[in-house]
DRENDO-1510 file (C-alpha; in Angstrom, 1 decimal, always signed):
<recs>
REC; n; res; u; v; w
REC; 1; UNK; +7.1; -85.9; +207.5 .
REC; 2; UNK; +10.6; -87.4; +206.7 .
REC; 3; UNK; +10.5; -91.2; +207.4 .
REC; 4; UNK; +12.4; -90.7; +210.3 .
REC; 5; UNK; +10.4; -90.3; +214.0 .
REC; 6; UNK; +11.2; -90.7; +217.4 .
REC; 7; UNK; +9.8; -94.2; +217.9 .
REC; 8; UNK; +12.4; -95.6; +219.9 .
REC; 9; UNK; +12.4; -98.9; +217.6 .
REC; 10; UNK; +11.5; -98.0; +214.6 .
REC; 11; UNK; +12.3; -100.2; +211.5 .
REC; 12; UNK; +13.5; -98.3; +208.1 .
REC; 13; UNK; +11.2; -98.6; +204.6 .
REC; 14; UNK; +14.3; -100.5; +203.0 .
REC; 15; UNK; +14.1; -103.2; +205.3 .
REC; 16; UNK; +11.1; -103.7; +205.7 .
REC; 17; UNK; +10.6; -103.6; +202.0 .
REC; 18; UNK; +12.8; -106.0; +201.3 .
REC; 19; UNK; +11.1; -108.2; +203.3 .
REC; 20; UNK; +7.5; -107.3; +202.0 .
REC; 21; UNK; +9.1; -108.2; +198.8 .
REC; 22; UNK; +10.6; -111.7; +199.6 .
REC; 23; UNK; +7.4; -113.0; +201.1 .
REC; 24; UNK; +4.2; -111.9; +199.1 .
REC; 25; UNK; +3.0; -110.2; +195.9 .
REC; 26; UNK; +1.2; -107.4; +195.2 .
REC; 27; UNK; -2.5; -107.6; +196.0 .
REC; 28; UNK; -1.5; -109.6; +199.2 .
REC; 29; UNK; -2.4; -108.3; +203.0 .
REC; 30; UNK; +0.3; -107.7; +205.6 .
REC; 31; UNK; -0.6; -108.2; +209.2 .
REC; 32; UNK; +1.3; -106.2; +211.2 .
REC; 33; UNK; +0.3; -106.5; +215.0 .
REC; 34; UNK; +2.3; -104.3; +216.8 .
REC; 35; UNK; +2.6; -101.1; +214.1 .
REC; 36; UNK; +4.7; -98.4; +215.9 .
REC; 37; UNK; +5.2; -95.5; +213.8 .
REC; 38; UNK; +4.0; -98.2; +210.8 .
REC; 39; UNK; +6.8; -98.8; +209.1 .
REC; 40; UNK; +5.9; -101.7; +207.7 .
REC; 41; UNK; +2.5; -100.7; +206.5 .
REC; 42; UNK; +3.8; -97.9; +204.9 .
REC; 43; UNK; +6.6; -100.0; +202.8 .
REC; 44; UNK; +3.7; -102.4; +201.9 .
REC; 45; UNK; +1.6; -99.6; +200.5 .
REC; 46; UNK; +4.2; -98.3; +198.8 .
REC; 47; UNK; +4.6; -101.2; +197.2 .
REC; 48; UNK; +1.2; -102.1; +196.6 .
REC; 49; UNK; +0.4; -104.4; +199.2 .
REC; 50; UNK; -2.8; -104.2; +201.6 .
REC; 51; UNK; -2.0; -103.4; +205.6 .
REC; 52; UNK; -3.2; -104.0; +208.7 .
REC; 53; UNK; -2.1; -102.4; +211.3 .
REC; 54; UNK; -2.5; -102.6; +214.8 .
REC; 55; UNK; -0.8; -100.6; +217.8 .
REC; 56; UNK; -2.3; -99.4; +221.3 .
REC; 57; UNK; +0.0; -96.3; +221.6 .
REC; 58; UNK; -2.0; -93.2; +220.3 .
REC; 59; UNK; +1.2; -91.0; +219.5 .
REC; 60; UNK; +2.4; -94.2; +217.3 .
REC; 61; UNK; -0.3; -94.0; +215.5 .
REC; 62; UNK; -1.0; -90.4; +214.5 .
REC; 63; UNK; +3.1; -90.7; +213.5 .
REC; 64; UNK; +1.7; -93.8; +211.5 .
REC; 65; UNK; -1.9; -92.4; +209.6 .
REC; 66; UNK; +1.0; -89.4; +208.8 .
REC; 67; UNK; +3.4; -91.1; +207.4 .
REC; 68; UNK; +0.3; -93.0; +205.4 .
REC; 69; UNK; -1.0; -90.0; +204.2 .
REC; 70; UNK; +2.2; -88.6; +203.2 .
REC; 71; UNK; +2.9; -92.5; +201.6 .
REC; 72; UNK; -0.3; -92.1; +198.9 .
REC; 73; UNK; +1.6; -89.2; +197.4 .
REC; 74; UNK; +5.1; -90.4; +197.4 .
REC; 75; UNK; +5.6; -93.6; +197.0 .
REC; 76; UNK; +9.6; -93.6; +197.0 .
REC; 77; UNK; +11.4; -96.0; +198.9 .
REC; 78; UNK; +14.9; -94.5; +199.8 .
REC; 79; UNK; +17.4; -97.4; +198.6 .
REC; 80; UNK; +14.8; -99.0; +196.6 .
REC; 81; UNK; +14.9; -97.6; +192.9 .
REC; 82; UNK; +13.8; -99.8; +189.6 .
REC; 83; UNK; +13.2; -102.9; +191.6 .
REC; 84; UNK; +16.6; -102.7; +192.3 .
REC; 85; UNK; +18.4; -102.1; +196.1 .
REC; 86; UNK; +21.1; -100.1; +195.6 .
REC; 87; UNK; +23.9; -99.8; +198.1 .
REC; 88; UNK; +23.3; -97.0; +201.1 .
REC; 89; UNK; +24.7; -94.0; +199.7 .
REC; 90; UNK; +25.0; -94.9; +196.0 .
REC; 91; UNK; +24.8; -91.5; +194.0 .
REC; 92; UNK; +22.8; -91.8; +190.8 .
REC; 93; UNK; +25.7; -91.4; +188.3 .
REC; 94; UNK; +28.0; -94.4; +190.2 .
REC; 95; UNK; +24.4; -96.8; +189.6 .
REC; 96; UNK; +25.7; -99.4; +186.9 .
REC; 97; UNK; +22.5; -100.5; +184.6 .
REC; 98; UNK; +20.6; -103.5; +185.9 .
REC; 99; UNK; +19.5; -104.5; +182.6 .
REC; 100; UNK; +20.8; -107.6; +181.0 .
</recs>
């Protein structure tokens, strides 16, 4: 399942990552009370993070234990490469090395 659904509000993984990132660590729970299509648990697992999600919609969260499944064996984030954020559309070969 592509990250993608047709939650009519949904969030991308980069965002919400970014965010994950800037307030906890890893280890950490994220409390997310209104889940949709999860989003924002599935960037926190991804990043190691525990999740709790919570939504009342049934569809939303099928689309959401999905893309969970799918999350424990990829744990990619599109954007999100080496701890670094790269620019949306940055090919591989244009990435300068982040290394000091």
């Amino acid at each position: 399942m592509p990250e993608n659904t047709a939650h009519p509000t949904q969030k991308p993984e980069k965002l919400m990552a970014k965010l994950i990132l800037a307030s906890s660590s890893p280890g950490d729970v994220l409390l997310d009370p209104f889940a949709g299509a999860g989003s924002a648990c599935v960037a926190a697992g991804k990043l190691g993070r525990h999740y709790i999600g919570i939504e009342q919609e049934r569809t939303y969260c099928c689309w959401c234990e999905k893309r969970l499944a799918d999350a424990a064996s990829d744990t990619r984030i599109q954007g999100y490469e080496d701890g670094v954020f790269w620019e949306r559309n940055t090919p591989p070969k244009n990435r300068q090395s982040h290394e000091i």
